[in-house]
Backbone as a ProteinNet text record, in pm:
[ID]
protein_1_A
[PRIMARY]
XXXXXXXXXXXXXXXXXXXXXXXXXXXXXXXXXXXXXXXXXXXXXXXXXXXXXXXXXXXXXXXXXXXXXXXXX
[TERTIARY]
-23545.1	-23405	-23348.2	-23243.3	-23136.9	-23087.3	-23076.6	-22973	-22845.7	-22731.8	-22605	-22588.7	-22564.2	-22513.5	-22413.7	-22298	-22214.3	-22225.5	-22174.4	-22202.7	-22015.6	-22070.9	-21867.1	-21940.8	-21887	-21929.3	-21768.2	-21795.5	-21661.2	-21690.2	-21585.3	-21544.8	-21518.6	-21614.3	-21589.2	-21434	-21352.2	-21209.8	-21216.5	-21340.6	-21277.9	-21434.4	-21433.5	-21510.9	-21645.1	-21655.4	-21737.2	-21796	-21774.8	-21821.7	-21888.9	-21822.3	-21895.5	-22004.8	-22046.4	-22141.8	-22236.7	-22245.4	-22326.5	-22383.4	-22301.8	-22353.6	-22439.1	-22401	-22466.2	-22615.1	-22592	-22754.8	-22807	-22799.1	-22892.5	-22931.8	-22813.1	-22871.7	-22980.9	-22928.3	-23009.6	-23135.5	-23187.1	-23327.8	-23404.4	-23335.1	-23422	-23494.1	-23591.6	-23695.6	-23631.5	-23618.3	-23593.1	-23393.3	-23377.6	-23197.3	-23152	-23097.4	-23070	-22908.5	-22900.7	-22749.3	-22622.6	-22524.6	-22455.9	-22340.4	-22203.8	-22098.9	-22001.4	-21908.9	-21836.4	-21659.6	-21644.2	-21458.6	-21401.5	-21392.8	-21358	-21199.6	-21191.5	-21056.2	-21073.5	-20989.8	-20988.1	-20937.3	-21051.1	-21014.4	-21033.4	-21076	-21095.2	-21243.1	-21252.2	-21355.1	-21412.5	-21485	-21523.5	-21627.2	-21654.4	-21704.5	-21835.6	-21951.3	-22035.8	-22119.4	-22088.4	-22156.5	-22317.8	-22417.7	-22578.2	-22628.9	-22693	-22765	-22929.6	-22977.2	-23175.6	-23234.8	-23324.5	-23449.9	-23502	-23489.6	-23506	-23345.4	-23386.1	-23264.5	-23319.8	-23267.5	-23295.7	-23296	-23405.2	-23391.1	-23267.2	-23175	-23062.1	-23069.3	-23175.8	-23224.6	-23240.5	-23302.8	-23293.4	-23174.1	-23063.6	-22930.3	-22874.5	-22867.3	-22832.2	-22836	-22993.6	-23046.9	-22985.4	-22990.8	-22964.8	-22811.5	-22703.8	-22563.5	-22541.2	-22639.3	-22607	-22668.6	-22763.3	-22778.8	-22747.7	-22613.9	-22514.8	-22406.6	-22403.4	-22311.8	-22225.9	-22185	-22165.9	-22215.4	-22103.4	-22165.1	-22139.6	-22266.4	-22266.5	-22183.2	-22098.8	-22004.2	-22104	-22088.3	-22124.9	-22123	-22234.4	-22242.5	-22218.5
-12387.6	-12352.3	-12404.9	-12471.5	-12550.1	-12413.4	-12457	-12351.1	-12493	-12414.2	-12473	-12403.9	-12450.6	-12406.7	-12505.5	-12411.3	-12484.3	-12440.3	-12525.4	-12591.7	-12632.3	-12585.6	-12641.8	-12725.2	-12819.1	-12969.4	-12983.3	-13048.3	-13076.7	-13184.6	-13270.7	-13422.9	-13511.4	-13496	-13610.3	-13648.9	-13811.3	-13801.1	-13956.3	-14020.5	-14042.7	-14074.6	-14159.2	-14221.3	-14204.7	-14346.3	-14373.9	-14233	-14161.5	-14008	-13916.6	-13899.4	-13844.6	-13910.6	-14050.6	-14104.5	-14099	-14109.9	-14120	-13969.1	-13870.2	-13705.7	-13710.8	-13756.8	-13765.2	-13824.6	-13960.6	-13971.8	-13939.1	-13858.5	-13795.6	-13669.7	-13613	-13476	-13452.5	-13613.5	-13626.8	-13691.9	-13718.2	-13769.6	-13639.3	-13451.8	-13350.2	-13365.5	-13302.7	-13261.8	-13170.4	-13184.9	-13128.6	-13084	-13222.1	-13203.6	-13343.9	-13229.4	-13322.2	-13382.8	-13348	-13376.4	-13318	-13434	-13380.1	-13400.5	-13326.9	-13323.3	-13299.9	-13341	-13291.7	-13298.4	-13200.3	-13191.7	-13217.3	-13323	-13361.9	-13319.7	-13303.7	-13246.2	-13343	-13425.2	-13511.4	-13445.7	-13471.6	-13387.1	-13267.5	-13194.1	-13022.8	-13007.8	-12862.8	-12852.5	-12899.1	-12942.1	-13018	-12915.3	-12918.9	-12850	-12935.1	-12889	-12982.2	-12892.8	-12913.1	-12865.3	-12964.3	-12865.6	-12937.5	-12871.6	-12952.8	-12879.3	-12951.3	-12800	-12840.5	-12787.5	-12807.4	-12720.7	-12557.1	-12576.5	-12426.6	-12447.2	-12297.6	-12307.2	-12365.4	-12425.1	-12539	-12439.5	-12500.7	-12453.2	-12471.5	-12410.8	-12448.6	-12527.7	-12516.1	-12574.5	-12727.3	-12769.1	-12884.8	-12937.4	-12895.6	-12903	-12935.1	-12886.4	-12894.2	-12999.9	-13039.7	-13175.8	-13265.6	-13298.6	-13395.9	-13420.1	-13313.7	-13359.8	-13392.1	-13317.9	-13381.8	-13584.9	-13560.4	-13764.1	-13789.4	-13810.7	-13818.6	-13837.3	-13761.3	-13753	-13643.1	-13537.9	-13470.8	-13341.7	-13236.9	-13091.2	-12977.1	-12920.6	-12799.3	-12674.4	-12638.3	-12524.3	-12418.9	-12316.4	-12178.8	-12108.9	-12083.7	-11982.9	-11819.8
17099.7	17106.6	17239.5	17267.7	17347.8	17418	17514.8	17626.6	17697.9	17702.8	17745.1	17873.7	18008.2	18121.3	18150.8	18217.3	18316.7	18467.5	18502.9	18666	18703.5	18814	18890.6	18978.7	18981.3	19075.1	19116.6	19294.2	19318.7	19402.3	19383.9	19474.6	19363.3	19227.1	19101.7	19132.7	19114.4	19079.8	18988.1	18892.9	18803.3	18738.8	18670.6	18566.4	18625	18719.6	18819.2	18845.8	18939.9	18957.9	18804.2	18714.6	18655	18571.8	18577.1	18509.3	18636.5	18724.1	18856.7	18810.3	18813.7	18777.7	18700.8	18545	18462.8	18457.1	18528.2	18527.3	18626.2	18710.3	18777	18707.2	18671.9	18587.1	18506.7	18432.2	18297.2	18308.5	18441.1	18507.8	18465	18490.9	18495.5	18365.7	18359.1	18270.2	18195.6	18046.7	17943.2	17903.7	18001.4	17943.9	17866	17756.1	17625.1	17605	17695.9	17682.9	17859.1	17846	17989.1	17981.1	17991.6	17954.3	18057	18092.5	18200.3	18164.6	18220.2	18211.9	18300.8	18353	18455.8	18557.2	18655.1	18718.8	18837.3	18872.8	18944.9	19070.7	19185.3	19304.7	19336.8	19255.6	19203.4	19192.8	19115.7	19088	18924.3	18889.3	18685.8	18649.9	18580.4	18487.5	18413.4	18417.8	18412.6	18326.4	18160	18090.4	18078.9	18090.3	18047.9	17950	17833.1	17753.4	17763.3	17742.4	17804.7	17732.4	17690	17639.3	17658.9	17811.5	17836.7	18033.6	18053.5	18197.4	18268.8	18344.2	18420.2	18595.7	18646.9	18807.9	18924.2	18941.3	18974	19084.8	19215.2	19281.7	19288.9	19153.7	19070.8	19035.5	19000.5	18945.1	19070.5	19154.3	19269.1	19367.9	19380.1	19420.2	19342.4	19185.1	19150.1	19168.2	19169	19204.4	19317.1	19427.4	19566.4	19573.5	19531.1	19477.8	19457.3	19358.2	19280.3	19398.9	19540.2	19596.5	19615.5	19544.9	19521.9	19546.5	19534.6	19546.1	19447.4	19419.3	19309.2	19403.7	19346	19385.1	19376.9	19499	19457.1	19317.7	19281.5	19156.9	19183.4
[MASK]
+++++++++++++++++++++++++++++++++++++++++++++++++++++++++++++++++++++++++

């Protein structure tokens, strides 16, 4: 069974940014999918779907590679 989390990521402001997200996300172990709603300049919305919950720690690292930063949960 798939688990869906969202994530607030902020700095994304267009294309470029959220595909950079994406494949880093989607490097983690057991995510099937990565979705984002993007808000240019704001905070996006970074739906992931995985296998099981993902270590946020992990989530975290990979958006900061990406460049980027995971908003407080």
């Amino acid at each position: 069974m798939s688990t869906t989390t969202t994530y607030s990521v902020s700095g994304m402001t267009c294309g470029h940014c959220t595909a950079a997200v994406t494949e880093e996300i989607s490097k983690l172990v057991g995510v099937q999918e990565v979705r984002i709603d993007l808000v240019a300049g704001g905070t996006s919305a970074v739906h992931v779907t995985s296998e099981a919950a993902l270590d946020e720690s992990a989530v975290r690292e990979a958006v900061d590679e990406a460049g980027y930063e995971l908003a407080a949960s």
